[in-house]
C-alpha positions as CSV (number, residue, x, y, z in Angstrom):
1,X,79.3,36.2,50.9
2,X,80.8,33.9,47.7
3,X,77.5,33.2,47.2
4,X,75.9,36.3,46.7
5,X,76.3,36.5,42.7
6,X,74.9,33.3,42.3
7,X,71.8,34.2,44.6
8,X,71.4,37.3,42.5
9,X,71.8,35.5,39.1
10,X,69.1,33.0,40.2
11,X,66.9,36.0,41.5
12,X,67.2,37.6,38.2
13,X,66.9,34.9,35.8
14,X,63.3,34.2,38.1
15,X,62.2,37.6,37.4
16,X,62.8,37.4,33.7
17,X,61.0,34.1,33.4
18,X,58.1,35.4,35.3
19,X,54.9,36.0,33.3
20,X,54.6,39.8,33.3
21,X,51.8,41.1,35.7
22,X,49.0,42.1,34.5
23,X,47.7,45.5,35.5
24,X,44.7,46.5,37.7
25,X,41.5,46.1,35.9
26,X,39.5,48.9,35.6
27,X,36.3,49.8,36.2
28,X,33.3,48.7,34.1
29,X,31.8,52.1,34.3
30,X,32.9,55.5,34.9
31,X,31.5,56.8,38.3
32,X,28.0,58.4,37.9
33,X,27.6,62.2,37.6
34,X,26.3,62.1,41.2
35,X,28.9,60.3,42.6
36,X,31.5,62.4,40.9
37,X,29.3,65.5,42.4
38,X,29.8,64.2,45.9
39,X,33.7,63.1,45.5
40,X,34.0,67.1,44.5
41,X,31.9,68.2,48.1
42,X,34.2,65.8,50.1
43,X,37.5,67.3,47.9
44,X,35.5,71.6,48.9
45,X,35.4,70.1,52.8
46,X,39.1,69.3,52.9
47,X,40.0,72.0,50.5
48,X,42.4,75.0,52.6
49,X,41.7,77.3,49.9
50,X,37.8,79.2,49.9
51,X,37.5,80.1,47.1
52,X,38.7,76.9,45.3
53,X,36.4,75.0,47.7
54,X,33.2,77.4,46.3
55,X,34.3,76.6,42.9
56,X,34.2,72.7,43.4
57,X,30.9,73.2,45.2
58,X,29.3,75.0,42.6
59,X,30.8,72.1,40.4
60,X,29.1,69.6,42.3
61,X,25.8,71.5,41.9
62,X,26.2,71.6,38.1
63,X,26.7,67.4,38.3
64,X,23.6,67.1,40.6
65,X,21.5,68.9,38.0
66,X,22.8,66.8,35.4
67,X,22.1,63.8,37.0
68,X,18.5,64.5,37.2
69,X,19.3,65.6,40.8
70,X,17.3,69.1,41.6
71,X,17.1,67.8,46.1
72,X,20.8,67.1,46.2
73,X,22.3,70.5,44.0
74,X,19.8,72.7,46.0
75,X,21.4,71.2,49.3
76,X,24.9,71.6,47.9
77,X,23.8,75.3,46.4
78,X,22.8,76.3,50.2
79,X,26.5,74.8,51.2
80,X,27.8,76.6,48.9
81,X,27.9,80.8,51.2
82,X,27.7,83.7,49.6
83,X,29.6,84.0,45.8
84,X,32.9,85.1,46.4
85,X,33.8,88.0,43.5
86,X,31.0,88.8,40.6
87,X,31.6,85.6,38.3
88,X,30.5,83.4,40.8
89,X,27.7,85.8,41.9
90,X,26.2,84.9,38.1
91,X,27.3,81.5,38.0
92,X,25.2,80.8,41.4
93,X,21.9,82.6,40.0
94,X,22.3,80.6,36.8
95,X,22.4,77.4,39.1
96,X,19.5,78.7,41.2
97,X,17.6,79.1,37.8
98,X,18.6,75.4,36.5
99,X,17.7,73.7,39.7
100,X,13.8,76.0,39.7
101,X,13.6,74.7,35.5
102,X,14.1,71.3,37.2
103,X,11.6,71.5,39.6
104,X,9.1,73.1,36.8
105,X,9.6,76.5,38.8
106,X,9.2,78.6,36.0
107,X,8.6,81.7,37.8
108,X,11.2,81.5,40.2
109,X,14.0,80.6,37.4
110,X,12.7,84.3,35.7
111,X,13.4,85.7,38.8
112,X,16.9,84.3,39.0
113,X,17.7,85.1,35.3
114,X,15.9,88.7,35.5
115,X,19.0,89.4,38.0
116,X,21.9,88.9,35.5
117,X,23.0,90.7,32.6
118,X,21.9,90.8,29.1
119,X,24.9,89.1,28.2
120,X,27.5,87.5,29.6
121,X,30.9,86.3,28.9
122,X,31.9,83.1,27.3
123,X,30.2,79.4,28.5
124,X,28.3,81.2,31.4
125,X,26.6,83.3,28.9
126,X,26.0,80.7,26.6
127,X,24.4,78.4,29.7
128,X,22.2,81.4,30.9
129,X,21.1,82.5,27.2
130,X,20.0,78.5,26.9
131,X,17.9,78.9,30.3
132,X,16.7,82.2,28.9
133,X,14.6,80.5,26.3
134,X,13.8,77.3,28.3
135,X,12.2,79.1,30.7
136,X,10.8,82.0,28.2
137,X,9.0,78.9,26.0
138,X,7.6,77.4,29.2
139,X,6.0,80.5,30.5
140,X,4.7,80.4,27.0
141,X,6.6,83.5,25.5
142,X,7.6,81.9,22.5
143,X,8.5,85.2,20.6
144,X,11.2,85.9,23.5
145,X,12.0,82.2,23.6
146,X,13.3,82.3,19.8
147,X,14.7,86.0,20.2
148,X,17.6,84.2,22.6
149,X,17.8,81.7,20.5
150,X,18.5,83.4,17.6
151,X,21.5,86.0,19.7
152,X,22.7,82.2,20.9
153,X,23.4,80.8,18.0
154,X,26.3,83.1,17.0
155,X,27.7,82.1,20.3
156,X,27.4,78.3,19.2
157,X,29.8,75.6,16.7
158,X,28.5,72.2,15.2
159,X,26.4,70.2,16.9
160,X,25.8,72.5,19.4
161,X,24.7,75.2,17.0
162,X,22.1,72.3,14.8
163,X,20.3,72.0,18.6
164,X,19.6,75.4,19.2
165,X,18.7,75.9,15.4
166,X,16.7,72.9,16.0
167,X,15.0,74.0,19.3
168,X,14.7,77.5,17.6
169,X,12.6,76.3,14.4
170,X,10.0,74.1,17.0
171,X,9.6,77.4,19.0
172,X,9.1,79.3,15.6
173,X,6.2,77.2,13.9
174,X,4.4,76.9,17.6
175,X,4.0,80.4,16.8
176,X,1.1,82.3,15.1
177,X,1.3,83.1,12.2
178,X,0.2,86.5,12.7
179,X,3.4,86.6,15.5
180,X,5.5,85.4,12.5
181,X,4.6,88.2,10.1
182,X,5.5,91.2,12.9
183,X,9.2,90.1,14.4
184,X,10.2,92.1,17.5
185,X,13.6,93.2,15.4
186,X,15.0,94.7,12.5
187,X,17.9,92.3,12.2
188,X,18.3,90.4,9.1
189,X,19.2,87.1,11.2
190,X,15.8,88.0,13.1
191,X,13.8,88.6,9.8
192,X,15.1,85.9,8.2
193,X,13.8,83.3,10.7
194,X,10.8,84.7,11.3
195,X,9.8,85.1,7.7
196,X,10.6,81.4,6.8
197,X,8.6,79.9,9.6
198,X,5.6,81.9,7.8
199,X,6.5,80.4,4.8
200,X,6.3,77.0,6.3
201,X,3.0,77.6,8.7
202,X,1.0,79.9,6.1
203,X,2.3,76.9,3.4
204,X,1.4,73.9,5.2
205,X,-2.8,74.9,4.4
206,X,-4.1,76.1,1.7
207,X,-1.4,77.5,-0.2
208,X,1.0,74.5,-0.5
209,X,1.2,75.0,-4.1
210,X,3.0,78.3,-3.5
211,X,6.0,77.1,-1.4
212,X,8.6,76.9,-4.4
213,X,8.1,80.0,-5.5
214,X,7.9,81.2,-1.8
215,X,11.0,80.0,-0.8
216,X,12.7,80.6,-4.5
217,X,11.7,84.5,-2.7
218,X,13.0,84.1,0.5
219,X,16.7,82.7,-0.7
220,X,16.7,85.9,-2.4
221,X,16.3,87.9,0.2
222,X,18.3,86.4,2.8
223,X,21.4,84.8,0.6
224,X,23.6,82.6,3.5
225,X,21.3,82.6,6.2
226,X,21.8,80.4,9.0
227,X,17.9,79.0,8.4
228,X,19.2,78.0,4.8
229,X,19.3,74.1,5.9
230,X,15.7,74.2,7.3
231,X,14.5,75.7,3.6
232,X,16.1,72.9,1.8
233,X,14.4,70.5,4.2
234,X,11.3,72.5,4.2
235,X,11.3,72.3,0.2
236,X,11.8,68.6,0.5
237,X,9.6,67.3,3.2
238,X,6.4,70.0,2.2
239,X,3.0,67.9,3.0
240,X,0.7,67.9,-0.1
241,X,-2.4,70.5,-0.5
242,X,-4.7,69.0,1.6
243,X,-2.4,68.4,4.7
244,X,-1.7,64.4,4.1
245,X,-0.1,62.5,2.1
246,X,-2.3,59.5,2.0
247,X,-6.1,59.3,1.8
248,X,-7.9,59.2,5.1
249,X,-9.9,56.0,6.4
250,X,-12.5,55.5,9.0
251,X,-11.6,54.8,12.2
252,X,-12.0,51.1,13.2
253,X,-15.9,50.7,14.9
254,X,-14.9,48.4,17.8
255,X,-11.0,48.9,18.9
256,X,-9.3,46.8,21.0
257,X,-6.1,48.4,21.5
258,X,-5.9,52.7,21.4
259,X,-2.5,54.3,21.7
260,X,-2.3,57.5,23.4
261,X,0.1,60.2,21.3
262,X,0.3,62.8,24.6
263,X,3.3,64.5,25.8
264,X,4.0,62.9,29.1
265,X,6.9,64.9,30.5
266,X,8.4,68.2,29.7
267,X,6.4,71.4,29.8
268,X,2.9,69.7,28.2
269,X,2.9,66.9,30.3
270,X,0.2,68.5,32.8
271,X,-2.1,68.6,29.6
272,X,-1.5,64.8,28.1
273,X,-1.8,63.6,31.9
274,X,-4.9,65.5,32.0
275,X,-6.3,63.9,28.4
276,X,-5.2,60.8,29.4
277,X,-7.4,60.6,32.5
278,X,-10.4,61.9,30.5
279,X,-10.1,59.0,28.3
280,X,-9.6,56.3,30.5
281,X,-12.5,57.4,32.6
282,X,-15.0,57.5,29.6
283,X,-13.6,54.5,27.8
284,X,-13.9,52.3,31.3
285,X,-16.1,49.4,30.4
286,X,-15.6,49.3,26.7
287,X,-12.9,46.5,27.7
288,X,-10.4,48.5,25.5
289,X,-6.8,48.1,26.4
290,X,-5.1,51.7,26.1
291,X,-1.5,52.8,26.6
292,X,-0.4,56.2,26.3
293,X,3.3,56.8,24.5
294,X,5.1,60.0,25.5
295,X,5.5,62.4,22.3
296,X,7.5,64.7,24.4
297,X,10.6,61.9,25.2
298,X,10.6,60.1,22.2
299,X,8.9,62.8,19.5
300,X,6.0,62.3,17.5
301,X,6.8,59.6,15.1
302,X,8.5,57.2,17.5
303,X,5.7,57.4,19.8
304,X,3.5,56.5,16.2
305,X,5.9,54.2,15.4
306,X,5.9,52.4,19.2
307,X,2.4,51.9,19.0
308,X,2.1,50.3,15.6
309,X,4.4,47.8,17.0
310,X,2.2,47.4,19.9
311,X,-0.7,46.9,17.7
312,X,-3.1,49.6,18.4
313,X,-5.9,49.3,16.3
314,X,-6.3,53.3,16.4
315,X,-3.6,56.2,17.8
316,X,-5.2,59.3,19.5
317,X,-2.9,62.6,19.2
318,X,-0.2,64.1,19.1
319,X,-1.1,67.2,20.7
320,X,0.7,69.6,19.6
321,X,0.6,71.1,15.8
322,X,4.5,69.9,15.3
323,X,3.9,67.1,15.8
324,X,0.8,66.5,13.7
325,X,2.8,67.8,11.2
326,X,5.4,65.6,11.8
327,X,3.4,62.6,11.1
328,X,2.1,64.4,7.9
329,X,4.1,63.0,5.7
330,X,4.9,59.1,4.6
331,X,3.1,55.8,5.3
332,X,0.4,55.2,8.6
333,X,-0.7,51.8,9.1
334,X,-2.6,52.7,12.0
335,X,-5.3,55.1,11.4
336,X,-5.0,58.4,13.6
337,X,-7.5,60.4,15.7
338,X,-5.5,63.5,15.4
339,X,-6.0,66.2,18.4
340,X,-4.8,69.5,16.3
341,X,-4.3,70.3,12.7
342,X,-1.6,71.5,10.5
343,X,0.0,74.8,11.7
344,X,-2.1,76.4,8.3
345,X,-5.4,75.2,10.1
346,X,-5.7,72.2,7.7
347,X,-6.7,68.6,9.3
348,X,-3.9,66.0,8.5
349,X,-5.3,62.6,9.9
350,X,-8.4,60.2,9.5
351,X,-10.4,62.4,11.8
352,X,-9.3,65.4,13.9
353,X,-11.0,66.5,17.2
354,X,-9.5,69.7,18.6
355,X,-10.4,72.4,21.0
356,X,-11.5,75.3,18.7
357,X,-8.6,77.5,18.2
358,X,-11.5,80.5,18.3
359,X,-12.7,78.8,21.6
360,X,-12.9,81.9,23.5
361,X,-14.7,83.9,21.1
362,X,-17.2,80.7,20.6
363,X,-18.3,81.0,24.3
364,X,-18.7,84.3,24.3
365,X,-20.9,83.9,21.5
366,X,-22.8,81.8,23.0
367,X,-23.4,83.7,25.8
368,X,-24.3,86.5,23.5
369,X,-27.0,84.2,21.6
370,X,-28.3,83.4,25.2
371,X,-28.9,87.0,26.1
372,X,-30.5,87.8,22.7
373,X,-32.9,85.5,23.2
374,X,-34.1,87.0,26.4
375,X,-33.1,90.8,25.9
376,X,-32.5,93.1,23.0
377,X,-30.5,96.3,25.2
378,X,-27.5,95.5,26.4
379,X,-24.9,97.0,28.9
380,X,-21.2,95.7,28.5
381,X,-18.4,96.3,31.2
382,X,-15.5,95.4,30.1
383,X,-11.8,94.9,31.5
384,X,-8.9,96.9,30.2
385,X,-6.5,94.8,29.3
386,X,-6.6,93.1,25.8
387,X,-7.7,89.7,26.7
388,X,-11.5,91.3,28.2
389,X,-11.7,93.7,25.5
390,X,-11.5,91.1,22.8
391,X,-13.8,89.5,24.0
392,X,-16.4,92.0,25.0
393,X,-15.8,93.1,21.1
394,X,-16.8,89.4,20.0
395,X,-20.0,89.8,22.6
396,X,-21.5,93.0,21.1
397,X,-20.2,91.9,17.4
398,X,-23.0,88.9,17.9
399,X,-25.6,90.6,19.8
400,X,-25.9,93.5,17.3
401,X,-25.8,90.7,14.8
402,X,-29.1,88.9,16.1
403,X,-30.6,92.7,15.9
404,X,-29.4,93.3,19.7
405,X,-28.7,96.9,20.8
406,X,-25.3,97.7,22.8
407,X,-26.8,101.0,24.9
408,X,-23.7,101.2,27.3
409,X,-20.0,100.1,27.1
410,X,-17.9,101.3,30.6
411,X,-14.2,100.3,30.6
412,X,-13.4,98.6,33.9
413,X,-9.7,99.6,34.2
414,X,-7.4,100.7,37.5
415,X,-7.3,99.5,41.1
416,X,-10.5,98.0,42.9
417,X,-11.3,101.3,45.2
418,X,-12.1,102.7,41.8
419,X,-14.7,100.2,40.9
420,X,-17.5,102.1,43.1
421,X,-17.3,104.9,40.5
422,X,-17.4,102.7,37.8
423,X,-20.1,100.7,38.3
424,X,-22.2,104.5,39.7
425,X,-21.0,105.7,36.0
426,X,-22.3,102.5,34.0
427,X,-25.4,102.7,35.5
428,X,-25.9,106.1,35.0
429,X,-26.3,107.4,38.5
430,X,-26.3,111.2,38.8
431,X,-26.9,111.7,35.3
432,X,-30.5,111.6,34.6
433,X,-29.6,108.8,32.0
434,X,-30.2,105.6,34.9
435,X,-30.0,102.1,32.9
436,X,-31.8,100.1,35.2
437,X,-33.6,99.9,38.9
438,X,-35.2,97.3,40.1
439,X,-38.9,96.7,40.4
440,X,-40.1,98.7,44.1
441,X,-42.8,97.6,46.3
442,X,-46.5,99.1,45.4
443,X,-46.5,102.6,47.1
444,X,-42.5,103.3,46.7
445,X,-41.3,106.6,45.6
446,X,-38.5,104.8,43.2
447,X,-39.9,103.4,40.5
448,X,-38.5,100.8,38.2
449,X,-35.9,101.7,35.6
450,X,-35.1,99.1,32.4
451,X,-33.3,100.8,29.9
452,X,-31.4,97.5,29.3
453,X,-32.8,93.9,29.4
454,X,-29.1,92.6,30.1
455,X,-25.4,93.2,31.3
456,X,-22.5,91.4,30.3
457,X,-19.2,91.6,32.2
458,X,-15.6,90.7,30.7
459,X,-13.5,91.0,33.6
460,X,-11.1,88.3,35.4
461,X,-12.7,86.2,38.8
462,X,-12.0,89.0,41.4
463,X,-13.0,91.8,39.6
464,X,-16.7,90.2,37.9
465,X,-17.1,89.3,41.4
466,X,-16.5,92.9,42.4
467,X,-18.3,94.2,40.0
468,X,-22.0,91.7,40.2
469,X,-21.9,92.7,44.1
470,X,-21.4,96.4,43.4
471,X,-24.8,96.1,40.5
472,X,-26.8,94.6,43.5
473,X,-25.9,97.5,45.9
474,X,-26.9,100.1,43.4
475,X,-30.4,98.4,42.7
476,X,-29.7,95.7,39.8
477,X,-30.5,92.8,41.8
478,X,-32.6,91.8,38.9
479,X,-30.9,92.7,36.1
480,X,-30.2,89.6,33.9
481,X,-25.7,89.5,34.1
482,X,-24.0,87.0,31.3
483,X,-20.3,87.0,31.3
484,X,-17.3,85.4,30.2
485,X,-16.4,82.0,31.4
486,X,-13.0,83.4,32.9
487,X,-14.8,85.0,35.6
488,X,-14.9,81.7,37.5
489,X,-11.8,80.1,38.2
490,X,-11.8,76.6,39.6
491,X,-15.0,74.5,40.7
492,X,-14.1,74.5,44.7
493,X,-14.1,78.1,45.0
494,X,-17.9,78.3,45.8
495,X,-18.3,80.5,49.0
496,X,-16.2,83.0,46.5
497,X,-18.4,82.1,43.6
498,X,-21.8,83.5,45.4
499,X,-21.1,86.5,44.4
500,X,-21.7,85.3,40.5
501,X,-25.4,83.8,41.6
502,X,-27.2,84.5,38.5
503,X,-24.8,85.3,36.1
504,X,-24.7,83.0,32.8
505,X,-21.8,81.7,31.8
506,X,-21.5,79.4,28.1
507,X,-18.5,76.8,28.0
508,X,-17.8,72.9,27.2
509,X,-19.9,70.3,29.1
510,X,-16.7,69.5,31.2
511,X,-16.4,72.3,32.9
512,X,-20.3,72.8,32.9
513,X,-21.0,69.5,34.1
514,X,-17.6,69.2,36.4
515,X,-18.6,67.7,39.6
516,X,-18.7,69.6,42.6
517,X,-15.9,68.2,44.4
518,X,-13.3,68.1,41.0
519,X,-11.2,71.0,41.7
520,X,-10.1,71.7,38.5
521,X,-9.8,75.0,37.0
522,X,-11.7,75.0,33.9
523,X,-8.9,75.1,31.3
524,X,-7.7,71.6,32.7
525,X,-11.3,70.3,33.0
526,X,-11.5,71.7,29.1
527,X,-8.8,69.5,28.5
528,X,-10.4,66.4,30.4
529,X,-13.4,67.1,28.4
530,X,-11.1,66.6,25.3
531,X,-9.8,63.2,26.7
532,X,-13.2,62.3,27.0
533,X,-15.2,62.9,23.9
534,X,-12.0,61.8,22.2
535,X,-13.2,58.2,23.5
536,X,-16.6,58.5,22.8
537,X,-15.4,59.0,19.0
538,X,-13.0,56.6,19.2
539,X,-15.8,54.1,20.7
540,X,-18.2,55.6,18.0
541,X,-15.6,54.9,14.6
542,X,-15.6,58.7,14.0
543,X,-18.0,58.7,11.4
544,X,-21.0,58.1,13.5
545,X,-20.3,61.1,16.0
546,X,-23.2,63.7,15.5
547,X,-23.7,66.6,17.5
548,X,-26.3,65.1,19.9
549,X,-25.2,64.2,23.7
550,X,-22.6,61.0,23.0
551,X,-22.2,60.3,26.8
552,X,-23.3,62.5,30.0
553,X,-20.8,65.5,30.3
554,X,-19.3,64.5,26.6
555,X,-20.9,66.2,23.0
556,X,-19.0,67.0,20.4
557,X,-20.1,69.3,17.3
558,X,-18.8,68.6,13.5
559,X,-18.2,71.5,11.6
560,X,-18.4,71.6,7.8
561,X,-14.9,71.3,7.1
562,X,-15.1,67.9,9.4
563,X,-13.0,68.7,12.3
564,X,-15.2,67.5,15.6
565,X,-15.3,70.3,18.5
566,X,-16.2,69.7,22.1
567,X,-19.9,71.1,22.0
568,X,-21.4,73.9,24.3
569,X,-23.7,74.6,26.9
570,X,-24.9,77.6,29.1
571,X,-25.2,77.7,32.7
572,X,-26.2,79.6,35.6
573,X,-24.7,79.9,39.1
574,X,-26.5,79.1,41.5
575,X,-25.3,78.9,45.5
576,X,-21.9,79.9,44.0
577,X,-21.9,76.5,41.5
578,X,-23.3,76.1,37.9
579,X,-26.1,74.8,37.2
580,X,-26.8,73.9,33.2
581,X,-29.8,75.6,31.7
582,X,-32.7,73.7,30.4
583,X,-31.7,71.4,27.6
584,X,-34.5,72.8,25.4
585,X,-32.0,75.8,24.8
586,X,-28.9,74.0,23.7
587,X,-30.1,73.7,20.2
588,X,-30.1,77.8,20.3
589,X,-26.8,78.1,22.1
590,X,-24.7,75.4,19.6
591,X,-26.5,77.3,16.6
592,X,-24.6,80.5,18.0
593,X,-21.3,79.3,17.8
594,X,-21.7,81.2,14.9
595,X,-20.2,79.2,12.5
596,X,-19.8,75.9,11.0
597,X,-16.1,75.3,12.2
């Protein structure tokens, strides 16, 4: 026992001449958002309480989405019962929305937000007014898209606010400028928005000159407004009259290296993907090397920049007009086959090849030239909604333009059981005033009736169908039918497409010339086409590009402004597939287009 102190002593003089431990190391990184999501399920599974354990669940779902995880926060969603109270009733559709966005659902994430209220309190509202226009601008509502942006960003502080501004003003000059100049509110903070991204899209043409004074007008107006930043910037970073702000060089006439400017996620990707194939497939052979850089992930002038360093000898895109704009402005070492123009219609590259903004009405036109040249009475049934009647509008304006005569026009509107009466009005059956009968064997009581030489239908797949087997019932198996390219929807549909045997249709050569077994509807085949000829005037140096076939299935027309436009051709079904009219015609067709681009 004596010796105890000394023992301690000794004990305690160790300790103090110890080096002091050092603590645990810690981890390199923090644990992953998925891992974290999967520590909270294990914590819901032991959890006593229910409605603690839905929380955590729900948690764990939002971790799973942010980790790029749609499989594992659906699975966790379904663990997840039925929402215990209100709040989590909304939180769980919100989820069920995010997790749809993520799996480029678009339709099913409206149906999840179309369930919740306008508006909703605090963070949860602010989440489902963010999905709100993600999901608006995908479906391609762009005016409802930058309406919830604009009631967010009241909601929003710092660099949270600058996103959604940021996201708002892309949405903004995607838009029309005819959308611009009619905003769905009377709200200052709505007008003040809208009438700015005018300014910038009617400014970036023709009328560049006028932006001071323009926006000198609209700080007038709206004094403080939230969109004060972007005019400053807008004043700043204005392209020149003319769209660029250095003078445009020929392509290179033998590239070896072409980037690709496509948007290869997001929204757009389906289109670059699409334009990217086209390319590859017609510039196979040339022994070009080309690489495509995604616009969408790393923005316009990155992607530019990315393949400069590469060293392309020539950069195809961007796509979109924001971000031709964007690369608008400041040096290009790389010379750039542009695949829009400025959001004023003005080219802003080297050389610009674009599917004509007035596409729709160029086809139609077309088909309108076609039918002139074969018939001078014509007989239009056209759809009700807007769409068919624009374009039934552009038909007649261009017949009755070639000295054609419009005898007839029947709206095709209201349920399919009412297209029997339609189709026994247009053609005048009952009335003493019969259009057309077909020519009867020698001997018949019925004898031929041609008050028109043509018909022309604007109506969607189903319905033209309808309607060309409801003319040959009621005796117009002859009668010469042109319609609308719409009225066919994708090149395997065939058996459907007998129906249309006969009928003229007018469109690009890739959808014309798609083979039999593509399966592409045509506004993706459209878009191949685009890939395509864009190679063939890559391959060509721009400058040599005439309107004459380039490759088969690829021409391209120059208009007088020099923007290059996939060509077009007319065709007739036949067995339910198209089949392209003599080539002797073409010349007739292209001169329709009616204009000079």
């Amino acid at each position: 026992m004596k010796h105890l102190p000394i023992l301690a002593s000794v004990l305690l003089l160790a300790a103090c001449a110890a080096p002091k431990s050092s603590p645990p190391p810690r981890a390199a990184t923090a644990p992953t958002a998925s891992a974290r999501a999967r520590a909270l399920l294990k914590r819901a599974a032991d959890s006593h309480d229910p409605a603690r354990a839905q929380e955590q669940r729900l948690d764990a779902v939002r971790l799973f989405l942010n980790a790029g995880a749609p499989g594992d926060a659906q699975a966790a969603l379904r663990g997840a019962g039925r929402p215990e109270g209100e709040r989590l009733a909304w939180r769980m559709a919100a989820l069920r929305a995010g997790i749809a966005l993520a799996d480029d659902n678009t339709s099913r994430a409206l149906a999840a937000l179309t369930a919740l209220p306008k508006r909703l309190p605090g963070k949860l509202g602010v989440k489902v007014g963010r999905l709100r226009a993600h999901a608006y601008r995908r479906e391609g509502w762009l005016e409802g898209s930058a309406l919830e942006r604009v009631r967010l960003d009241t909601r929003l502080k710092g660099k949270a606010r600058q996103r959604n501004e940021a996201a708002l003003w892309r949405t903004l000059t995607d838009m029309s400028l005819r959308q611009l100049r009619t905003p769905p509110a009377e709200l200052a903070s709505v007008r003040g928005w809208w009438s700015l991204a005018a300014i910038a899209v009617s400014d970036a043409g023709a009328r560049a000159g006028a932006l001071p004074a323009d926006l000198a007008r609209w700080r007038q107006r709206y004094p403080g407004h939230p969109a004060s930043a972007f005019a400053a910037r807008l004043g700043q970073q204005a392209p020149p009259i003319g769209g660029f702000s250095v003078p445009a060089r020929p392509l290179p006439s033998k590239p070896t290296r072409v980037a690709l400017l496509l948007p290869l996620s997001g929204a757009l990707a389906p289109a670059g993907h699409v334009i990217a194939a086209g390319f590859r497939a017609a510039s196979a052979g040339t022994g070009e090397r080309v690489r495509a850089f995604d616009t969408a992930r790393d923005g316009s002038k990155s992607a530019y920049s990315a393949a400069a360093r590469w060293g392309a000898d020539v950069a195809v895109g961007p796509l979109t007009r924001a971000g031709v704009a964007a690369l608008a402005v400041g040096s290009r070492p790389v010379p750039l086959l542009a695949l829009n123009v400025l959001p004023g219609g003005v080219p802003a590259s080297d050389a610009t090849l674009v599917l004509d903004p007035r596409a729709p009405a160029r086809r139609v036109g077309a088909t309108a030239t076609a039918a002139a040249a074969g018939c001078r009475r014509v007989g239009v049934l056209a759809g009700g909604d807007a769409i068919d009647r624009g374009l039934a509008q552009a038909f007649e304006a261009r017949f009755q333009a070639l000295g054609g005569r419009v005898v007839r026009e029947t709206t095709v509107d209201g349920s399919s059981n009412r297209l029997t009466a339609t189709v026994r009005a247009f053609m005048g059956l009952g009335s003493g005033a019969l259009l057309w009968r077909d020519a009867r064997p020698r001997g018949s009581r019925m004898a031929a009736v041609h008050r028109i030489g043509c018909a022309f239908i604007a109506a969607p797949p189903i319905r033209a169908r309808l309607l060309r087997a409801l003319l040959s019932f009621y005796h117009a198996v002859d009668l010469p039918v042109y319609a609308v390219p719409r009225v066919f929807s994708d090149t395997l549909m065939a058996r459907r497409n007998v129906d249309l045997d006969g009928v003229v249709v007018c469109d690009v050569p890739s959808v014309i010339s798609a083979p039999a077994d593509h399966g592409g509807a045509p506004g993706l085949l459209r878009l191949r086409g685009l890939g395509r000829a864009a190679a063939r005037v890559v391959a060509r140096g721009g400058g040599a590009v005439t309107a004459a076939a380039m490759a088969p299935g690829v021409r391209v027309r120059v208009g007088a402004n020099g923007l290059m436009h996939p060509a077009l051709e007319c065709a007739r079904f036949h067995n339910g597939r198209l089949r392209r009219l003599p080539a002797s015609r073409k010349v007739t067709y292209e001169r329709m287009a009616g204009s000079s681009g």
